[in-house]
C-alpha positions in Angstrom: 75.9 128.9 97.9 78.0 130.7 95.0 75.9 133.1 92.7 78.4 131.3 90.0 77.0 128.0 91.2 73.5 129.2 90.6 74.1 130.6 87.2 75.4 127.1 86.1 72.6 125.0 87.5 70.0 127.3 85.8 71.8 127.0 82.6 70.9 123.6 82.8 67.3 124.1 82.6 68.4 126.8 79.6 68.5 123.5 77.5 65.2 121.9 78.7 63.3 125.5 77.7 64.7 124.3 74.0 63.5 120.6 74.8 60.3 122.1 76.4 59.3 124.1 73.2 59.9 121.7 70.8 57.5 119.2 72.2 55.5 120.9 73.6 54.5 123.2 71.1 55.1 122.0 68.1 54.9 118.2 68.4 51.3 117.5 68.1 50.5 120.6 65.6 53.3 119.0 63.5 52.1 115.2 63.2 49.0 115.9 62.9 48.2 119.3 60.3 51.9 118.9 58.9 51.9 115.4 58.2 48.7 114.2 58.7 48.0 111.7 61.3 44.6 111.3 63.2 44.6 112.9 66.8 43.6 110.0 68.1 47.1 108.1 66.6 49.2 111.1 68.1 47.4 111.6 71.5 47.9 107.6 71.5 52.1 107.7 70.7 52.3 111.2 73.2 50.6 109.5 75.9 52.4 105.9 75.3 55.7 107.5 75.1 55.0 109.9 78.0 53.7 107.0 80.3 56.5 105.0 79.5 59.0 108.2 80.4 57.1 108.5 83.7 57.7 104.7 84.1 61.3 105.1 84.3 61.7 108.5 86.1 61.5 106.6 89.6 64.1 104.6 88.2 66.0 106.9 87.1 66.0 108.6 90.5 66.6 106.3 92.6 69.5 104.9 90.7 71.0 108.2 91.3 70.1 108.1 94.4 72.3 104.9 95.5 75.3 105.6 93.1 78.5 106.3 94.6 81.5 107.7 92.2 83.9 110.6 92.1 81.6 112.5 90.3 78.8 112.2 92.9 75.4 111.0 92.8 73.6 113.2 89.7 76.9 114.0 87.1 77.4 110.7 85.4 73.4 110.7 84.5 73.6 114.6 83.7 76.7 114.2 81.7 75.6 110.8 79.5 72.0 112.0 78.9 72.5 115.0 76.3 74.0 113.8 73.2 71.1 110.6 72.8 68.7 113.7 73.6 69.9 115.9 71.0 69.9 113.1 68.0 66.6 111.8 69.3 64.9 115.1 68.9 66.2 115.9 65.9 65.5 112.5 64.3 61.9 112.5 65.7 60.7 116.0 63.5 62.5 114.4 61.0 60.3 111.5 59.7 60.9 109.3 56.6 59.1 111.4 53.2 56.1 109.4 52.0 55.7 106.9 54.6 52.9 105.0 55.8 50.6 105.9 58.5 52.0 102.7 60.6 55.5 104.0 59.4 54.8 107.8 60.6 53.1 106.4 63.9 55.5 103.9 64.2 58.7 106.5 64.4 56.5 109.0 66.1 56.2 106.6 69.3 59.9 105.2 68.8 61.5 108.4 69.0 59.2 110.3 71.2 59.8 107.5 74.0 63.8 108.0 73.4 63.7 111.4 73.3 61.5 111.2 76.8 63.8 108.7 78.3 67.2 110.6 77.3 65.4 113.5 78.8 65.1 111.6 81.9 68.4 110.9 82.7 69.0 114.7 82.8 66.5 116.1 84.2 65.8 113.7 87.0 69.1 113.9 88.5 69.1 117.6 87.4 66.6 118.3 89.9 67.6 116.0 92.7 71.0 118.2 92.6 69.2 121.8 92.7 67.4 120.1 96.3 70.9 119.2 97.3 72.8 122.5 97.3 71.1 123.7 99.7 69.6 123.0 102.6 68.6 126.5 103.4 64.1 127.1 103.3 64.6 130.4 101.4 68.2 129.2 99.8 65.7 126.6 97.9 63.4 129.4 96.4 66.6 130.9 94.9 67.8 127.7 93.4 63.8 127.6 91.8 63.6 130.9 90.9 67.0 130.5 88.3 65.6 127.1 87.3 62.6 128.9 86.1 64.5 132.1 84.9 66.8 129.7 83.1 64.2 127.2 81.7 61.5 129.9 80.0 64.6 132.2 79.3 65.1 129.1 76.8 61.9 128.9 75.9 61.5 132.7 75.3 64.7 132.5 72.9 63.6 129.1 71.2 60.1 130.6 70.2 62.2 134.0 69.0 64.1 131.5 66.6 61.5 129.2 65.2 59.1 131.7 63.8 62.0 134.4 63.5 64.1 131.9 61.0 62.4 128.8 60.9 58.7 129.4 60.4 58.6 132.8 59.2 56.0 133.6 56.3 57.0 132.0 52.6 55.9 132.0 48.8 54.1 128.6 49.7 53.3 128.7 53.1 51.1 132.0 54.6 51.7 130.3 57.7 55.1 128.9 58.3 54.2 126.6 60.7 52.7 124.3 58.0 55.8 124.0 56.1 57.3 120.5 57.0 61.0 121.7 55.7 61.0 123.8 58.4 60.7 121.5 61.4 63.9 119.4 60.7 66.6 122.6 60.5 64.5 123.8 64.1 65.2 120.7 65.6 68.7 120.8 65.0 68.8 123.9 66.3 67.3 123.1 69.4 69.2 119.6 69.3 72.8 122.1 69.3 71.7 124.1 72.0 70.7 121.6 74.4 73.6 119.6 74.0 75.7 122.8 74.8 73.7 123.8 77.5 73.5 120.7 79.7 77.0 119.7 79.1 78.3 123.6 80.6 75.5 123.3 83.5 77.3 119.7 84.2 80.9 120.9 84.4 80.1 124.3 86.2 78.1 122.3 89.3 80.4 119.4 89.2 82.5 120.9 92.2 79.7 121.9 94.9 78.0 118.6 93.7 80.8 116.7 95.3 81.3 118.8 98.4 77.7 118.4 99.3 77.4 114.4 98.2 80.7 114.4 101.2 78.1 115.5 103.4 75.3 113.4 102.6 73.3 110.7 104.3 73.3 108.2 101.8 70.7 105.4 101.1 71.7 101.7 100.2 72.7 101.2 97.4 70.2 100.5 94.1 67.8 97.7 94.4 64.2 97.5 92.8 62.8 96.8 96.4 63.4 100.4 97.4 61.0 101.7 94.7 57.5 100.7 96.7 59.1 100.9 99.7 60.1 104.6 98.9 56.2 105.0 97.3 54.8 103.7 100.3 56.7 106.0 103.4 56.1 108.7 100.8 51.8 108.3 100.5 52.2 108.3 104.6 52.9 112.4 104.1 49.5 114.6 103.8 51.2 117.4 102.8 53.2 114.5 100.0 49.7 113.1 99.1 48.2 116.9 98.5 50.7 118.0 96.5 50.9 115.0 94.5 47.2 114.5 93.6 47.0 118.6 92.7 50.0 118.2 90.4 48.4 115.4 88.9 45.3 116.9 88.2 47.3 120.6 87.0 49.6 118.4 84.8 46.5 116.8 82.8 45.1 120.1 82.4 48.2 122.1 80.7 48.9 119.2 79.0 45.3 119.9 77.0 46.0 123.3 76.9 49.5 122.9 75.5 48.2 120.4 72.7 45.1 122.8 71.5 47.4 126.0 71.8 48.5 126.2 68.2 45.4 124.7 66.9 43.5 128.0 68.8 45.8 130.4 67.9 46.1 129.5 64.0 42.5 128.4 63.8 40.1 130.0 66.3 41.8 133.4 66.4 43.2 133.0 63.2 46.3 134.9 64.4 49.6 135.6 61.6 52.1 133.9 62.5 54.1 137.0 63.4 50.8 137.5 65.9 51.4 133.6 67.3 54.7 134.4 67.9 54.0 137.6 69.6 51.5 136.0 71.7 54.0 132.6 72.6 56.9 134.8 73.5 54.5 137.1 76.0 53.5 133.9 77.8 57.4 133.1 78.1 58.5 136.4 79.3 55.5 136.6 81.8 57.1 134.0 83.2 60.8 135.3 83.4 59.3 138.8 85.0 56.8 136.6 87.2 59.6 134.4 89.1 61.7 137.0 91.3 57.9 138.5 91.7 57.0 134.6 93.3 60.3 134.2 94.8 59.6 137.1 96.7 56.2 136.1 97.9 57.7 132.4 98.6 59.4 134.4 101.1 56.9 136.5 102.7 54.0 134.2 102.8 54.0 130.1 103.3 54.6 128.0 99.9 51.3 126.3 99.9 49.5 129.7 99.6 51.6 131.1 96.9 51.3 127.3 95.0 47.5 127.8 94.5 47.0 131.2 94.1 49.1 131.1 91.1 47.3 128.2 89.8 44.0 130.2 89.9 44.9 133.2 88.7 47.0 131.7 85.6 43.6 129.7 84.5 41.8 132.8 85.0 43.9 134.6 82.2 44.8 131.6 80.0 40.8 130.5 80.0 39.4 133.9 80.4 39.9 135.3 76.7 38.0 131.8 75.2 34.9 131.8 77.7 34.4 135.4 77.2 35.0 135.4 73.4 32.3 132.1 73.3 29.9 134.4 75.0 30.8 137.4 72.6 32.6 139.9 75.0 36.2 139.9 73.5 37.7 140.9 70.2 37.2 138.1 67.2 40.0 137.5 64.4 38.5 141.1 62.5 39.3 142.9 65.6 42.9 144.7 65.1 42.9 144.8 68.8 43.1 140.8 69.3 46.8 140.4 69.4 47.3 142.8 71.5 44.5 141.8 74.2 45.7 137.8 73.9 49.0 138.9 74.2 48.5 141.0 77.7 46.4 138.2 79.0 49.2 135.1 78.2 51.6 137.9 79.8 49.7 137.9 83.2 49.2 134.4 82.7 53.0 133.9 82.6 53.6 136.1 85.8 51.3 134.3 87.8 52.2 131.0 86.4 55.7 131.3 87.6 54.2 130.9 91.0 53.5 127.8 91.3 56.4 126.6 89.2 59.3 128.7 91.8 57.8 127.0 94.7 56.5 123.8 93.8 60.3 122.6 93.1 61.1 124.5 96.8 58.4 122.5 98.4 59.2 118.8 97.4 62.5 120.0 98.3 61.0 120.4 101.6 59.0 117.3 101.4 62.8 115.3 101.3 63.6 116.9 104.7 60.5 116.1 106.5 61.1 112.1 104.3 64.6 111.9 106.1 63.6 112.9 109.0 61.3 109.7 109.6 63.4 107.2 107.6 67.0 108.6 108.0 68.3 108.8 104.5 67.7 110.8 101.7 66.0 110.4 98.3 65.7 113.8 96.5 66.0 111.7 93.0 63.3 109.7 93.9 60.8 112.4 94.9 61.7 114.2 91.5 61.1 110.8 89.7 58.0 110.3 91.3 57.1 114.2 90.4 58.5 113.6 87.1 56.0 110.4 86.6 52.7 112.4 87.7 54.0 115.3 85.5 54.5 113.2 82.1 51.8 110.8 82.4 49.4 113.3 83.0 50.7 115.6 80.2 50.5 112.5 78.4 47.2 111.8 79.0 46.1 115.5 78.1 47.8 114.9 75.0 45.8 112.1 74.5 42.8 113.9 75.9 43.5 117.0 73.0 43.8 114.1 70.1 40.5 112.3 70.8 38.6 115.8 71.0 40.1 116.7 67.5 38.7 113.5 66.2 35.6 113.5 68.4 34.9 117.1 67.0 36.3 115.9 63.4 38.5 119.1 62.9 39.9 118.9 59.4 43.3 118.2 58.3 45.6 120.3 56.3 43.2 123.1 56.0 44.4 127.0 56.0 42.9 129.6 58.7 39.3 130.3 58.0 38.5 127.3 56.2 36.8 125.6 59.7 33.1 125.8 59.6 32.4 127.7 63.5 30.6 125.6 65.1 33.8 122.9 64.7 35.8 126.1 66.1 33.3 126.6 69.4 33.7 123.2 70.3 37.3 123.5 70.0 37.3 126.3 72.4 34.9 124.7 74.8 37.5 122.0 75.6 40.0 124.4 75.8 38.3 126.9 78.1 35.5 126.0 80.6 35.9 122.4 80.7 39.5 123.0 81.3 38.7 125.8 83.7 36.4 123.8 86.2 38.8 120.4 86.2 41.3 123.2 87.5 39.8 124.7 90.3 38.7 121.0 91.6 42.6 120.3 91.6 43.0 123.5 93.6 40.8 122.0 96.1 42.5 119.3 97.7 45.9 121.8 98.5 44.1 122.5 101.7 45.3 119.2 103.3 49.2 120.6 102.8 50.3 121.8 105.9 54.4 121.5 105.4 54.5 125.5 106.6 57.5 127.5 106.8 58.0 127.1 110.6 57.5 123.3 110.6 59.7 123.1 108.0 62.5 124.9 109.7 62.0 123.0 113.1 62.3 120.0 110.9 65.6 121.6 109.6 66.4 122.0 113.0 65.9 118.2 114.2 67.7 116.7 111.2 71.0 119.1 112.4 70.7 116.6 115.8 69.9 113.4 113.8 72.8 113.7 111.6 75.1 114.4 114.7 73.7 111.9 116.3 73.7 109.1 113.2 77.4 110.2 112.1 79.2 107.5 113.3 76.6 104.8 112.6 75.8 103.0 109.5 73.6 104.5 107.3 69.8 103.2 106.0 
């Protein structure tokens, strides 16, 4: 496959970094300390909007799985998707001046669902392409590895940008990230450079998209009947079933994390912003350092290994600094040396966190082969959809998880750093750490029934060759 190719793919996932940042880590800190809604009424709309999102992914996927065109399966999806994305987001940080908390909540869950949904219809055809330019086992941790390069390069470059020129330190506002003036001009911002980025990613893969569709083993065509019938030869995999239930439980986990991250930093470390932003943008570059590290070790031991490995070690550096600051063995917010310790632990953390993200994409790649192999077709857009559905709903319902703790531990509203009595704080950082910690590792557990190894899956390779061959003048299923 083309190094060009690659480049253009990847600059797909340039966009989502943008997407990624905006929602992720700013969209709960900004309804609920900016303009004031209860963490139970934005956990709610996140995880409503979310579940919906996930709802449709399967959809999503498998209609691009039975279209036929000129463009291919994925392009018409990938090229409609980005302009309803980019007006969604910036409309959703955007919310009416003075409105009611039924108003706020009620255009908070609005746009949030379209903004998921647009979101959809890129990214879910998005990634069924990346498993369908190659068919190669190691060719797939390539295509990962600049989806991830790509994706936190965006993020790394977002996070630069909002506290660089959007959230910086004013007259009014010690920390900028309470300003609500701020948020709409960001999400413009963002809007602009997603739109951009998707649309070049669309029309730079648009060639080897339809060369490889040529080559395809098509399913039928759309019908609503495929859905469980898909769902059901899926849950008949164990190394599917493993995967799926260890994502699930990962997803819910992060998507806590993610929620409380700007909450712990402003509050519980009472980091400057300049120091948040320091801290964010290690995280992100850990990442961009950590994938050709991952693809590397994707290559030299099986995917499965790599997978959980990473996830242990990246809760062991995100988690680490809380528990051992709740038992008093790390810097506090007087320390000078905070910053600089957080920062080297979300760096390792980022490293090791590319791990599993590199070669979880490879291995449902993977998953696709061994799925055509028993039922003849293809469905890489459904198997994303499906991923896409445990990832959202389960972020969702951390988001949800997050709100109802801020509520449950009655964390105050539009208060500066060091105006939270500690014990509020602790609890805070209980969630966030140890409980988070152990629901982790019992995710980590259930990986052991994935046995989809790198010489099965190349025999499998191997045995689809001879079914094709054998299949190519017959209809197709």
């Amino acid at each position: 496959m083309p190094r060009a190719t690659r480049i253009f793919y990847g600059l797909g996932e340039f966009g989502e970094g943008f997407e990624g940042t905006a929602l992720d880590a700013f969209l709960f800190f900004f309804y609920i300390q900016v303009i004031g809604l209860s963490g139970a009424a934005v956990g709610a709309a996140v995880f409503i909007a979310l579940l919906i999102d996930g709802i449709t992914n399967p959809l999503v996927g498998a209609l691009s799985d039975g279209l036929r065109s000129r463009m291919g399966r994925r392009h018409p999806f990938i090229f409609a998707a980005p302009l309803p994305l980019a007006i969604a987001l910036f409309l959703l940080f955007s919310p009416p001046a003075g409105g009611s908390t039924l108003l706020l909540t009620a255009w908070l869950l609005g746009f949030a669902i379209l903004c998921r949904i647009a979101f959809a219809n890129y990214f879910i055809p998005h990634m069924a392409l990346g498993a369908e330019l190659t068919a190669d086992f190691d060719g797939r941790l390539s295509v990962a590895a600049f989806r991830v390069v790509f994706s936190y390069l965006g993020r790394l470059i977002a996070l630069f940008a909002a506290y660089a020129f959007f959230f910086h330190k004013t007259t009014s506002f010690a920390n900028g990230q309470l300003n609500p003036a701020a948020y709409p001009g960001f999400a413009l911002f963002c809007s602009g450079v997603i739109l951009l980025a998707i649309l070049i990613s669309a029309r730079g893969t648009l060639s080897r998209a339809v060369l490889m569709y040529k080559r395809t083993p098509l399913p039928d065509r759309f019908s609503l009947i495929h859905i469980p019938r898909n769902i059901g030869r899926a849950f008949q995999s164990r190394s599917f079933c493993a995967l799926f239930v260890s994502l699930l439980i990962l997803y819910v986990t992060t998507g806590v994390q993610g929620a409380l991250a700007l909450h712990m930093n402003t509050f519980f470390w009472q980091l400057k912003t300049t120091q948040i932003q320091l801290v964010a943008m290690s995280g992100v570059a850990g990442y961009i350092i950590g994938v050709p590290i991952a693809s590397r070790l994707g290559r030299i031991f099986d995917k499965p290994r790599v997978f959980w490995s990473g996830i242990l070690l990246f809760f062991v550096f995100t988690v680490g600094p809380t528990c051992l600051r709740l038992m008093g063995d790390f810097p506090g917010p007087t320390d000078p040396r905070l910053p600089t310790f957080l920062a080297i632990a979300i760096f390792l953390a980022g490293v090791v966190g590319a791990m599993p993200l590199t070669v979880s994409a490879a291995m449902i790649a993977d998953l696709t082969d061994e799925f055509e192999l028993k039922n003849g077709y293809r469905t890489e857009g459904f198997f994303f959809g499906l991923n896409a559905v445990t990832r959202k709903s389960s972020i969702g319902l951390g988001g949800a998880i997050a709100g109802i703790a801020i509520d449950w531990i009655r964390f105050p509203r539009h208060v500066e750093p060091g105006g939270v009595e500690q014990v509020t704080l602790n609890q805070l950082a209980v969630v966030y750490g140890p409980t988070i910690g152990v629901i982790a590792v019992i995710g980590l557990t259930v990986m052991v029934a994935y046995d989809l190894t790198r010489s099965k899956q190349k025999l499998i390779a191997k045995r689809l060759v001879l079914q094709r061959a054998e299949r190519a003048n017959l209809p197709v299923r």
